[in-house]
Backbone bond lengths (Angstrom), bond angles and torsions (degrees), N, CA, C in turn:
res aa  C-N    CA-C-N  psi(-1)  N-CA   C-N-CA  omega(-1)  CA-C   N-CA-C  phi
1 X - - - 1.449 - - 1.523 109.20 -
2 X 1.334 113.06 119.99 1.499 113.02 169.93 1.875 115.73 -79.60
3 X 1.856 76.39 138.28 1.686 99.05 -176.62 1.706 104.49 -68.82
4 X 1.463 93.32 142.10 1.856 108.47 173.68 1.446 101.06 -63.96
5 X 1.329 115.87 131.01 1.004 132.19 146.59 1.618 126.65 -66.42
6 X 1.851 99.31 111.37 1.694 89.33 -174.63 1.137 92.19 -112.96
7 X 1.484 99.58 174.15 1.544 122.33 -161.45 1.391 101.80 -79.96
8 X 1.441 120.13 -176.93 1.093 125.66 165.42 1.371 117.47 -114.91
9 X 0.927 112.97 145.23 2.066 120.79 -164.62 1.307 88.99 -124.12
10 X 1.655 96.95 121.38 1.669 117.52 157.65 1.125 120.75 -99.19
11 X 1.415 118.44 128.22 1.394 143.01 156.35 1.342 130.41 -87.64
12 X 0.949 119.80 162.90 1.658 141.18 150.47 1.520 129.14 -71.72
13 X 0.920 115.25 112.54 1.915 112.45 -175.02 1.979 99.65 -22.15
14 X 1.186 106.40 -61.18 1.195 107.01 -174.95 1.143 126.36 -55.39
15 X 1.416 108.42 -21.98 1.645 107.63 -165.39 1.676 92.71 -85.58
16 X 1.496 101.25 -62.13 1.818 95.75 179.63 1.546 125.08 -62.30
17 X 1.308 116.80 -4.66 1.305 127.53 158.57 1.658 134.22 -49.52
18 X 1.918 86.21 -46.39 1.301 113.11 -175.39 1.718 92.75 -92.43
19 X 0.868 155.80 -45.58 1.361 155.49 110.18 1.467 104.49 33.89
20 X 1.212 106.81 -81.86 1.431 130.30 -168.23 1.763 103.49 -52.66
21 X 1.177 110.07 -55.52 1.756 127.88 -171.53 1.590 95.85 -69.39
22 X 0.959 127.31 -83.18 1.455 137.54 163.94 1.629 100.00 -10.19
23 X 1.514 142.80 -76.43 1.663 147.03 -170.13 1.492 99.21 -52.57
24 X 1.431 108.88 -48.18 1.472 117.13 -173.17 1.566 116.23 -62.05
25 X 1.075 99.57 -22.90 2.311 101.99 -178.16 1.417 72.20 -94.73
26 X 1.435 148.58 -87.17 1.300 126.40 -133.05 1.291 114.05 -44.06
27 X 1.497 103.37 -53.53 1.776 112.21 -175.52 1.471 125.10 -62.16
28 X 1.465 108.32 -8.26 1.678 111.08 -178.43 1.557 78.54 -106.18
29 X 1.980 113.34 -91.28 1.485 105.27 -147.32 1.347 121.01 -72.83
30 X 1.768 106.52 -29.66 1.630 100.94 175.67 1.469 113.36 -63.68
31 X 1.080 120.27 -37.56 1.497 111.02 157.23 1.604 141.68 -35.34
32 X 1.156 81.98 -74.90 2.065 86.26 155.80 1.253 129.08 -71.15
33 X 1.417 139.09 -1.96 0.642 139.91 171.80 1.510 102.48 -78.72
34 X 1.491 121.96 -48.97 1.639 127.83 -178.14 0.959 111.58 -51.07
35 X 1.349 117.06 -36.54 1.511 139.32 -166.63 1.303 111.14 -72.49
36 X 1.498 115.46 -43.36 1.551 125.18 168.37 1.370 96.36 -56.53
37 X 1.438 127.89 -59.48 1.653 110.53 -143.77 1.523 108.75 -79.43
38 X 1.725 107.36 -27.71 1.597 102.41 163.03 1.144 122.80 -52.04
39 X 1.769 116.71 -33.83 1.913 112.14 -175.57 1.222 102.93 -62.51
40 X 1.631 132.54 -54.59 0.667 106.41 -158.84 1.748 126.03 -123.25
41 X 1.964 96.68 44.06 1.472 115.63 161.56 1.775 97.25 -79.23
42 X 1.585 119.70 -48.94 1.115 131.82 -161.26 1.980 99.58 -68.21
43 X 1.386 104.13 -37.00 1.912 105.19 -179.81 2.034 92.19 -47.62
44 X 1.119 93.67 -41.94 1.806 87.83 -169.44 1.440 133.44 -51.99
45 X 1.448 93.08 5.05 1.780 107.44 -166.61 1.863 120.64 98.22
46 X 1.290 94.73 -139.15 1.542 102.38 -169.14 1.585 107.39 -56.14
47 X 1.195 111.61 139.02 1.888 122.10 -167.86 1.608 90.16 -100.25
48 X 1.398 126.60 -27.95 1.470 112.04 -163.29 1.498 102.48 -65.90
49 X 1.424 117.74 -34.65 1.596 97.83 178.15 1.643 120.98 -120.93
50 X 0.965 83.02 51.12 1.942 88.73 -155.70 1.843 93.41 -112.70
51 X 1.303 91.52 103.96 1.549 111.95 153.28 1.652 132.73 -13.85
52 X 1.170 82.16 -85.54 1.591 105.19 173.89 1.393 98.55 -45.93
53 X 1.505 133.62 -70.29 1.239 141.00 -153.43 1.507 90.42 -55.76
54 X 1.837 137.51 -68.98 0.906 134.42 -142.52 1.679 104.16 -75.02
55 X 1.768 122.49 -15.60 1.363 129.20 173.26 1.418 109.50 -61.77
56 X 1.338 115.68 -54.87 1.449 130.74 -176.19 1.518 99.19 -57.67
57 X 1.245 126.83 -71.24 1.615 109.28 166.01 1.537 136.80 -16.89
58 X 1.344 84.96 -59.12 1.490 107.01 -175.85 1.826 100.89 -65.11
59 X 0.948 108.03 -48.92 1.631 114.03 171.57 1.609 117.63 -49.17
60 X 1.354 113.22 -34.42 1.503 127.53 -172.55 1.678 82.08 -69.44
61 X 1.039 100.90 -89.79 1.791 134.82 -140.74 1.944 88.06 -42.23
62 X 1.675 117.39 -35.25 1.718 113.31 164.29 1.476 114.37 -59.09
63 X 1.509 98.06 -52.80 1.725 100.46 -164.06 2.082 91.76 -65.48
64 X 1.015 126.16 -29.96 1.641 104.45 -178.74 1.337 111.62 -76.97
65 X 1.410 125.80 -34.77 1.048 120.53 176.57 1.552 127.11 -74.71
66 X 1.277 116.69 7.13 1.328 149.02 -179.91 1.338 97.13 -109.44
67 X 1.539 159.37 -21.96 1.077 169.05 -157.81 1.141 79.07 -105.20
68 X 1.533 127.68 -98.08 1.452 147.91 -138.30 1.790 93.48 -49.76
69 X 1.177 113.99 -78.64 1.706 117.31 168.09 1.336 127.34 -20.79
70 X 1.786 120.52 -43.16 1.201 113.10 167.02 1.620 114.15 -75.42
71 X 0.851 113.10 -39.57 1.554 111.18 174.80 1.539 117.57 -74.17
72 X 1.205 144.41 -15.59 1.160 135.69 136.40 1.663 113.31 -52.99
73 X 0.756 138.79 -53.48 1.611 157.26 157.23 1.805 98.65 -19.65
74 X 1.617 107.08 -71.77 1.292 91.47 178.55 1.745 120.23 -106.87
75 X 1.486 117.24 38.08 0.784 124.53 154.32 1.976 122.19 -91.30
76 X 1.053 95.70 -3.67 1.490 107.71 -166.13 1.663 94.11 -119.67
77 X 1.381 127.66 -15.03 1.139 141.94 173.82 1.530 119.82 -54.81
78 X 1.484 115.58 112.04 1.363 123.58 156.52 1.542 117.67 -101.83
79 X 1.230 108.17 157.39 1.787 115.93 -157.67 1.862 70.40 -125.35
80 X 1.746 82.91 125.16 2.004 96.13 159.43 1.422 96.38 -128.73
81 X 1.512 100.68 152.19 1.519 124.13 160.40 0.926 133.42 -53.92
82 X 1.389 155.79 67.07 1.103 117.04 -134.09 2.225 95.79 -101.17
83 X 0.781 104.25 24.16 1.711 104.33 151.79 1.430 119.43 -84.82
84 X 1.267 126.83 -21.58 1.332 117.64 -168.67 1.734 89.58 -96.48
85 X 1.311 121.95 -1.01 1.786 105.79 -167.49 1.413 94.84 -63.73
86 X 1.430 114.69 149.34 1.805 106.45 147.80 1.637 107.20 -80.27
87 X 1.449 90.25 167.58 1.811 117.47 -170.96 1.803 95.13 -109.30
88 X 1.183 133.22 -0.46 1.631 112.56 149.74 0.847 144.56 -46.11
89 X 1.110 122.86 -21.99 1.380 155.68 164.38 1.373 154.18 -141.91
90 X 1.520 138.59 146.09 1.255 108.43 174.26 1.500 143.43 -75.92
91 X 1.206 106.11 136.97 1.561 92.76 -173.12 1.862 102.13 -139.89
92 X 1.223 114.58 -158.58 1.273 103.82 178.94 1.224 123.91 -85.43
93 X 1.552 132.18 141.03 1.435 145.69 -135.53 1.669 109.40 40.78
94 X 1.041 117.39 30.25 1.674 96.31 161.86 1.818 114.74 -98.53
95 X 0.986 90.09 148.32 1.841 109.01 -167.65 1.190 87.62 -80.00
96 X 1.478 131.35 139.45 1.100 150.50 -143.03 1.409 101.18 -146.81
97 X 1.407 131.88 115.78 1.578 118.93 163.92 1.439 95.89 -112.37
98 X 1.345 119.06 140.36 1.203 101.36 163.52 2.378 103.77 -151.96
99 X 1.231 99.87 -170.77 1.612 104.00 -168.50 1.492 93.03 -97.92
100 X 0.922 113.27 140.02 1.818 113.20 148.58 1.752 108.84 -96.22
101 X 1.169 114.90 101.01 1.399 119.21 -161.36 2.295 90.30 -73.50
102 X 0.730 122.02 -26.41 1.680 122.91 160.71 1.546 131.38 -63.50
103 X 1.791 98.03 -9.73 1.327 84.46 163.53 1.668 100.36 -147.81
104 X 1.347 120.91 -5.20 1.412 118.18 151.26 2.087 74.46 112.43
105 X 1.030 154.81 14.99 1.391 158.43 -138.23 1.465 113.91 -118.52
106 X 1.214 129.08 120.06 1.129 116.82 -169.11 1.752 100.70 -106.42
107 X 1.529 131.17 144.26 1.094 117.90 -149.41 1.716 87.26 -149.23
108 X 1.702 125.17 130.72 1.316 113.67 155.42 1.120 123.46 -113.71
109 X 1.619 123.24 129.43 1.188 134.77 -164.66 1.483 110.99 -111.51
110 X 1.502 119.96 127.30 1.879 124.87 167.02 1.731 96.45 -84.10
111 X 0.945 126.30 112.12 1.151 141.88 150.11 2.031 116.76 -43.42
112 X 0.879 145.36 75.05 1.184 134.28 177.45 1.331 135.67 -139.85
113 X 1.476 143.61 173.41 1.045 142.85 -175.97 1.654 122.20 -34.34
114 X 1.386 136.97 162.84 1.214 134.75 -167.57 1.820 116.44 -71.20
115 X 1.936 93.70 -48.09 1.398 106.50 157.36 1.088 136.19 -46.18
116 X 1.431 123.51 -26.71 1.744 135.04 166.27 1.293 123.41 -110.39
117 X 1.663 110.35 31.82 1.760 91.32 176.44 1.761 81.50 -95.33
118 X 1.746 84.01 176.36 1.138 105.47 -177.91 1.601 110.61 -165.10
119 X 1.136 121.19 107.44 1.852 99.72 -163.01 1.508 104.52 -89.19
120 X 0.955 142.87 -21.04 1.431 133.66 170.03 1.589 101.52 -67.06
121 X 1.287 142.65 -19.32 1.549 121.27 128.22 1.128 151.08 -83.51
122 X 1.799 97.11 15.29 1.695 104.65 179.14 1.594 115.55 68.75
123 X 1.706 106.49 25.08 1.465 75.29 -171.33 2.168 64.98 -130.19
124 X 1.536 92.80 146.11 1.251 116.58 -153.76 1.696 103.98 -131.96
125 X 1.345 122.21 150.50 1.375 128.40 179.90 0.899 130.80 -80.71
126 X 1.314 127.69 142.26 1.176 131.69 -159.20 1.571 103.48 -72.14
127 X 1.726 122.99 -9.28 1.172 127.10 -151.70 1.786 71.29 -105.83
128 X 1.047 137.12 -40.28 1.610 115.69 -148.63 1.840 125.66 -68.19
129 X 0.893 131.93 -155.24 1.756 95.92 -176.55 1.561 80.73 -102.14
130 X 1.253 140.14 -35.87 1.592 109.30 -161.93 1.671 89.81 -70.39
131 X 1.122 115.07 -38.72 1.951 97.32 -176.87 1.213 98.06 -34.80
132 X 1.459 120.72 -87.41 1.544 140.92 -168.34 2.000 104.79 -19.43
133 X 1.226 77.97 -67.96 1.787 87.53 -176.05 1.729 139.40 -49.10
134 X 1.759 90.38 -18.61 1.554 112.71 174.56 1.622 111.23 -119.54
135 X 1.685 116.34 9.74 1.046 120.66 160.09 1.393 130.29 -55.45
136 X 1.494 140.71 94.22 1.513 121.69 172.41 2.026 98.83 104.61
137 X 1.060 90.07 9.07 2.003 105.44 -176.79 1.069 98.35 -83.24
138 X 1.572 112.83 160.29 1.648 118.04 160.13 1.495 100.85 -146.71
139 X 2.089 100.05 172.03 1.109 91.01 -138.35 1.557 98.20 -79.15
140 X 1.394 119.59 169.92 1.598 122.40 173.46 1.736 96.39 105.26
141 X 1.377 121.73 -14.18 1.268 102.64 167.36 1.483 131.83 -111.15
142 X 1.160 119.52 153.70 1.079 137.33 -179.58 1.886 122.17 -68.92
143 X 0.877 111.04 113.94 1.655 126.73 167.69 1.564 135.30 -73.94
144 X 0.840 140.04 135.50 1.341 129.45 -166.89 1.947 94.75 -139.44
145 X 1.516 95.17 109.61 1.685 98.95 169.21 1.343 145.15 -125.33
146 X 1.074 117.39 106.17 1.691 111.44 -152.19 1.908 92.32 -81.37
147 X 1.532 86.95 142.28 1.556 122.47 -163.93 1.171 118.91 -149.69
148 X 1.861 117.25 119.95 1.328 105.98 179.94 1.451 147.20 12.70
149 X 1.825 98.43 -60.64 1.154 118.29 -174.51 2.067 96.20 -82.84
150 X 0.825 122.12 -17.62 1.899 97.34 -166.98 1.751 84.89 157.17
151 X 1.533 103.55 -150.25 1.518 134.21 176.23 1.518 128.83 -116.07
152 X 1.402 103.37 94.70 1.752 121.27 -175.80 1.369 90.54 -61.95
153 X 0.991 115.31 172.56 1.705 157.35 -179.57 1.221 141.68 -147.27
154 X 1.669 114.19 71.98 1.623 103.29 -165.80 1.118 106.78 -110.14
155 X 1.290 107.63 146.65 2.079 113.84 172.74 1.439 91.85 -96.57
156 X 1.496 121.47 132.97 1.663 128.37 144.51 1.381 110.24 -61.60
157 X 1.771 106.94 123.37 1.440 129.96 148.21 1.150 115.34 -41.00
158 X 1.649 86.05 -94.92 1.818 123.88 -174.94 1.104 118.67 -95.81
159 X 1.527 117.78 166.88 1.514 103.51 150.80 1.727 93.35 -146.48
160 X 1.373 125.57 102.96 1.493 121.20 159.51 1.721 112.73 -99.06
161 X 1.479 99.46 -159.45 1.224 116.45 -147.25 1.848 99.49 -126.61
């Protein structure tokens, strides 16, 4: 049986950095820590009906599968520069200013990977439709993005880095 081909996910030094630090506490303290609460669900006696014991399991079997995921994550992980990107265009991590011609709003958007959006910093996925829609744009044009609500309208400002 042939293996799936997965994609490759680009990061930021920082992002897989924090990546990196983040796998490393699970695998030392979140680990022992699980490890504590199994010793001592199991100190309580019989495991066949014991609560606690079957939580602490249940706690393991997340925190590994939360292990396994980040490390696929940065095994498939490429680190870009984002100083060497050019600003002709958009691409991933470029800072995005642009108009919402529907509400007169000027809005700046980081364009980036799925693993690092975050909208209370405006920085949004490359998978989401305004990502998609200002992908490969330059500035002076106009966007058209269908959204829950109807069809946004943004003109690109800027585009930095």
């Amino acid at each position: 049986m042939a293996k799936e081909k997965k994609d490759i996910i680009y990061l930021t030094r920082e992002k897989y950095e924090e990546l990196q630090r983040e796998l490393r506490e699970l695998k030392t303290k979140g680990r022992a820590e699980v490890a504590r609460k199994i010793a001592e669900a199991r100190a309580h006696g019989d495991i066949s009906e014991n609560s606690e014991y079957e939580t602490a399991k249940y706690e393991q079997e997340l925190l590994e599968m939360k292990i396994q995921k980040m490390e696929e994550t940065l095994a498939r992980a490429r680190i870009i520069d984002t100083k060497d990107l050019p600003t002709d265009k958009v691409y991933l991590y470029s800072k995005v200013k642009v108009l919402n011609l529907n509400t007169n709003q000027e809005i700046e958007y980081t364009i980036v990977s799925s693993q690092e959006a975050n909208s209370a910093e405006r920085k949004i996925s490359i998978q989401s439709p305004i990502g998609k829609s200002l992908l490969g744009r330059s500035v002076g044009e106009i966007v058209e993005v269908k959204v829950p609500a109807g069809i946004v309208r943004y003109k690109i400002l800027e585009i930095n880095r």
